[in-house]
C-alpha positions in Angstrom: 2.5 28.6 -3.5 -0.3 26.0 -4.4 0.8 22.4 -5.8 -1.5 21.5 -8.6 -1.6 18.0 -10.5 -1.1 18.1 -14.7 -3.9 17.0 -16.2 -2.3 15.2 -18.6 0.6 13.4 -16.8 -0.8 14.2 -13.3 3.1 15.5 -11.9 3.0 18.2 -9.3 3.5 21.9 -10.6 3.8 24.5 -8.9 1.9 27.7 -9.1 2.9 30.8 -7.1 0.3 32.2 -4.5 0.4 36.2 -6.2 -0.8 34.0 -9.6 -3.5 35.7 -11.3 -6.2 34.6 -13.8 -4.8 33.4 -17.5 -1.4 33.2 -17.0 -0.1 30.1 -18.5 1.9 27.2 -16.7 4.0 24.7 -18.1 4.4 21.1 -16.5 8.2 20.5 -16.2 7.6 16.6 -17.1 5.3 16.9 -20.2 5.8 20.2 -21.4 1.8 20.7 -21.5 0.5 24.1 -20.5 -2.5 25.0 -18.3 -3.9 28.5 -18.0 -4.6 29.2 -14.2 -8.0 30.2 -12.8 -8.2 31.7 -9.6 -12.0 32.2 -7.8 -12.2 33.5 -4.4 -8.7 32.7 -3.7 -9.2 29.5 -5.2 -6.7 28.3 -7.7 -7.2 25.8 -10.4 -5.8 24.9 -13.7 -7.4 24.0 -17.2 -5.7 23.0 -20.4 -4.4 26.0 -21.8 -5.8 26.6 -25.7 -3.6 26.1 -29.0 -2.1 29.1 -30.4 -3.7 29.1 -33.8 -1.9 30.6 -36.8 -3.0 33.9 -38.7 -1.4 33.5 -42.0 -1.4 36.3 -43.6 -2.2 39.1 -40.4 
């Protein structure tokens, strides 16, 4: 298990180690989510990206 910092209210969350590339975690203070990278065993976190709407799909 890795302990990453939100990037938006910097609290601790907590990733699993079997984590793999694009699954989206939440932070339990702000709510934001981050979609997790892993390189080389390497895990980081971005801001995940807004679910758009498709009206009309």
């Amino acid at each position: 298990m890795s302990d990453l910092s939100c990037l938006v209210c910097r609290s601790d969350i907590e990733v699993e180690a079997q984590v793999t590339t694009g699954e989206i975690v939440e932070c339990d203070s702000c709510g934001q989510e981050h979609e997790v990278q892993v390189e080389s065993s390497l895990i980081s976190i971005a801001l995940a990206p807004e679910i758009e709407e498709t009206w009309g799909e």
